[in-house]
C-alpha positions as CSV (number, residue, x, y, z in Angstrom):
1,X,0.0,0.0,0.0
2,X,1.0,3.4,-0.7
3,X,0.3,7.0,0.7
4,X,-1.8,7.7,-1.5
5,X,-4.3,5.2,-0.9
6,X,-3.3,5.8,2.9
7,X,-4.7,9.1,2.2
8,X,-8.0,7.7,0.8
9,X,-8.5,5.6,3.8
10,X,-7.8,8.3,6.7
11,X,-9.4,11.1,5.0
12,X,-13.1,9.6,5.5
13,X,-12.3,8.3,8.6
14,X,-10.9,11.8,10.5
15,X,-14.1,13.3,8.8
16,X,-15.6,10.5,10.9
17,X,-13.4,10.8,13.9
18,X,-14.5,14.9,14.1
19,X,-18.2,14.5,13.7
20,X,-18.1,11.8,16.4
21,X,-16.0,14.3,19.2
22,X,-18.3,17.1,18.0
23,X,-21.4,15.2,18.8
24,X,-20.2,12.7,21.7
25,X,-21.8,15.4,24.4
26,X,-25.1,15.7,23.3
27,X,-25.8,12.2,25.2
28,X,-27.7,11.5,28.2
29,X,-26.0,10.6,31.5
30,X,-24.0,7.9,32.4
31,X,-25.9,5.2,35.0
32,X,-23.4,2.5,34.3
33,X,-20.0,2.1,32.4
34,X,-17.4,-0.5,31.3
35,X,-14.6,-1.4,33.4
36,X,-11.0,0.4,32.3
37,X,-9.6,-2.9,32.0
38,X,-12.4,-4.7,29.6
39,X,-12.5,-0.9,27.5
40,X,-8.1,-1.9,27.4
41,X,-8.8,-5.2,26.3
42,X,-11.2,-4.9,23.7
43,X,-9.0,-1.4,22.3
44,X,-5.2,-3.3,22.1
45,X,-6.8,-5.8,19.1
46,X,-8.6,-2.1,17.1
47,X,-5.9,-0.4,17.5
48,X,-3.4,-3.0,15.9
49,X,-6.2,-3.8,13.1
50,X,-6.3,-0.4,12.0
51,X,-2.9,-0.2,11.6
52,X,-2.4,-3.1,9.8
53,X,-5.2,-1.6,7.4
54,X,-4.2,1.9,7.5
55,X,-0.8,2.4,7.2
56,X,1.6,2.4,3.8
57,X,4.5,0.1,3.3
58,X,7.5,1.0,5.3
59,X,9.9,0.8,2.0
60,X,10.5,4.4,0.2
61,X,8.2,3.9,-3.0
62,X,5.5,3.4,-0.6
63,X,5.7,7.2,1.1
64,X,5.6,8.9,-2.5
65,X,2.4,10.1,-3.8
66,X,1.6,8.1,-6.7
67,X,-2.3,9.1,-7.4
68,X,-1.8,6.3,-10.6
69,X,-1.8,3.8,-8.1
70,X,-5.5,4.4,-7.5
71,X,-7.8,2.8,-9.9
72,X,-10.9,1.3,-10.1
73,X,-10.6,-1.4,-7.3
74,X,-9.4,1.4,-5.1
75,X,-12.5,3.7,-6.1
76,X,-15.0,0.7,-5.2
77,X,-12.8,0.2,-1.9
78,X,-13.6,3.8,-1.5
79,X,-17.6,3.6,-1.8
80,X,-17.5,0.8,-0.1
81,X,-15.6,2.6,2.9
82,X,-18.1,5.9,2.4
83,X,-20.7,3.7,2.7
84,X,-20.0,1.8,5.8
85,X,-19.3,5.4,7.3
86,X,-22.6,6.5,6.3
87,X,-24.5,3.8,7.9
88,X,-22.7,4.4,11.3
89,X,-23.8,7.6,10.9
90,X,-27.0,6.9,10.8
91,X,-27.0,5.1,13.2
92,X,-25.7,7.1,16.0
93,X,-28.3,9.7,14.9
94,X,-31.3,7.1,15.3
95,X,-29.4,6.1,18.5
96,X,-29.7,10.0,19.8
97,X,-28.8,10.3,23.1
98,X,-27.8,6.9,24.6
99,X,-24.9,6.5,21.9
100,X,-21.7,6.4,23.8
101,X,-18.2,5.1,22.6
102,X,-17.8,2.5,25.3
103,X,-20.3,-0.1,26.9
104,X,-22.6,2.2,28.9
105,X,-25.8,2.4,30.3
106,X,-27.5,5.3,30.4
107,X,-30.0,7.1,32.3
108,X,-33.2,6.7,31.2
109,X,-31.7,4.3,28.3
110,X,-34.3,3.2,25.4
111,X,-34.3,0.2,23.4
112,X,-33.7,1.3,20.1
113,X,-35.5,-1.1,17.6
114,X,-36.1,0.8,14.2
115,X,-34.1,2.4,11.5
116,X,-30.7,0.5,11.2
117,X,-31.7,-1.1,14.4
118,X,-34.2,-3.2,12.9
119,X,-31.3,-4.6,10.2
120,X,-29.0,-5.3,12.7
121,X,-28.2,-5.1,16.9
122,X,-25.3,-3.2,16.4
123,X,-25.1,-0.8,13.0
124,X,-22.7,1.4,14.4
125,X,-20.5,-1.9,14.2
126,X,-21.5,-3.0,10.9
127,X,-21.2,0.1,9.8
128,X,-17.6,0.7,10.7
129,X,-17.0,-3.0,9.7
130,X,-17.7,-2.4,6.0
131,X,-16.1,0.8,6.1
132,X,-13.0,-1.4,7.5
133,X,-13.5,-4.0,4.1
134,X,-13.7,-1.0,1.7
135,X,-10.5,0.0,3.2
136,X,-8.8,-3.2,3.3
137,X,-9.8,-2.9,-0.3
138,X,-8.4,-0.1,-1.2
139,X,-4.9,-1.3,0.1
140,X,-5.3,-4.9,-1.1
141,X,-2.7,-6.6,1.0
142,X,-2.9,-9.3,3.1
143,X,-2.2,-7.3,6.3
144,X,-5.6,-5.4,5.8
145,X,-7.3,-9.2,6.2
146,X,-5.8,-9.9,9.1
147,X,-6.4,-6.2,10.9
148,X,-10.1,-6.3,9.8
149,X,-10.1,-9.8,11.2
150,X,-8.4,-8.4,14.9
151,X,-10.9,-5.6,14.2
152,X,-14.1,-7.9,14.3
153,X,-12.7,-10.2,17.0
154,X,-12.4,-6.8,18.9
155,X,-15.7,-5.7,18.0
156,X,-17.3,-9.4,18.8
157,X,-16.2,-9.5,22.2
158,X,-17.3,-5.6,23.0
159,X,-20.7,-6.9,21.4
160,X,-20.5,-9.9,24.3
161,X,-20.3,-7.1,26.9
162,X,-22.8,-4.8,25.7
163,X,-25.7,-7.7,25.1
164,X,-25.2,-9.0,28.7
165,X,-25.6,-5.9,30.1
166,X,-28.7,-5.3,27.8
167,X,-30.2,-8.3,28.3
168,X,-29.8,-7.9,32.3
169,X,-31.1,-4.0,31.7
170,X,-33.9,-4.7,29.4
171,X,-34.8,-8.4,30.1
172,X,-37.6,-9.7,27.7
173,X,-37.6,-7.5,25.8
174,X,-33.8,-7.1,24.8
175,X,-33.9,-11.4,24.6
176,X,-37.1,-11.3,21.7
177,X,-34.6,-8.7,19.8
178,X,-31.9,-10.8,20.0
179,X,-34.3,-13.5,18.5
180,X,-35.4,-11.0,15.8
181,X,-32.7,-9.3,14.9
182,X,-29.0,-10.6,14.2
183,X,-26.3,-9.0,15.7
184,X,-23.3,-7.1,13.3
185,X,-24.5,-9.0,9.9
186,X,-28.1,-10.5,9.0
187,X,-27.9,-14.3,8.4
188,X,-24.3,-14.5,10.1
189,X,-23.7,-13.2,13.3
């Protein structure tokens, strides 16, 4: 991979990155939050992923801009990318006010069942998962497999945490959506 399709990777995402600090205090407040250690071990395997998918080769061909090297794969990579980005989007708009970036409960927290909630548990996930494969795309090297692979194990295990406390939080109720609705990708997981 090369910095130019580095560019076309990180350019979407710190788009992301600043709409998600802009809006991360228009939530409601915190009842309940993840332990420092489980938020540790679930960040160590995302940080590494993203890495692996983000940055160029470490040889010097791959730190010159060579916009040639960007064709028609790397454009679908791209949409792919946007369009994960978009559908985390929209779902942390249709989440509102009990988004938050780590396992929390909030006061007062709803069960979100429509929009992207009614495709899937976890769209914000998804979401940023098939941003992740357009990215992995766009670099097309075995080391974007394996960090979107680190990545999903990451996000599958903060998925564990979140549904128990869910479950325990909203009982019934969460347990028939967990029946109805799969969790990161419809007929999968």
């Amino acid at each position: 991979m090369n910095l130019a399709q580095s560019i076309a990777i990180v350019m979407p995402w710190t788009a992301w990155v600043v709409y998600w600090i802009a809006t991360s205090n228009r939530v409601k407040a915190t009842a309940r939050k993840e332990a420092s250690r489980s938020r540790t071990l679930q960040s160590i395997p995302l940080m590494v992923g993203g890495a692996l998918i983000v940055l160029p080769d470490f040889n010097r061909a791959a730190w010159s801009f060579d916009p040639q090297s960007f064709g028609v794969v790397q454009l679908a990579g791209l949409a792919v990318l946007l369009a994960g980005l978009a559908f985390s989007v929209w779902a942390r708009l249709h989440l509102g006010t009990n988004w938050s970036v780590s396992v929390t409960l909030k006061e007062g927290h709803e069960l979100v069942r429509s929009g992207p909630y009614a495709l899937v548990r976890h769209p914000i996930y998804t979401g940023c998962l098939l941003a992740l494969v357009g990215a992995a795309v766009i670099g097309m090297q075995w080391r974007g497999a394996a960090g979107l692979l680190l990545i999903f194990a990451s996000l599958a295990y903060k998925v564990r945490v979140e549904e128990s406390w869910l479950t325990g939080h909203f009982g019934g109720a969460y347990a028939q959506y967990r029946r109805d609705v799969a969790a990161l990708i419809p007929g999968l997981f």
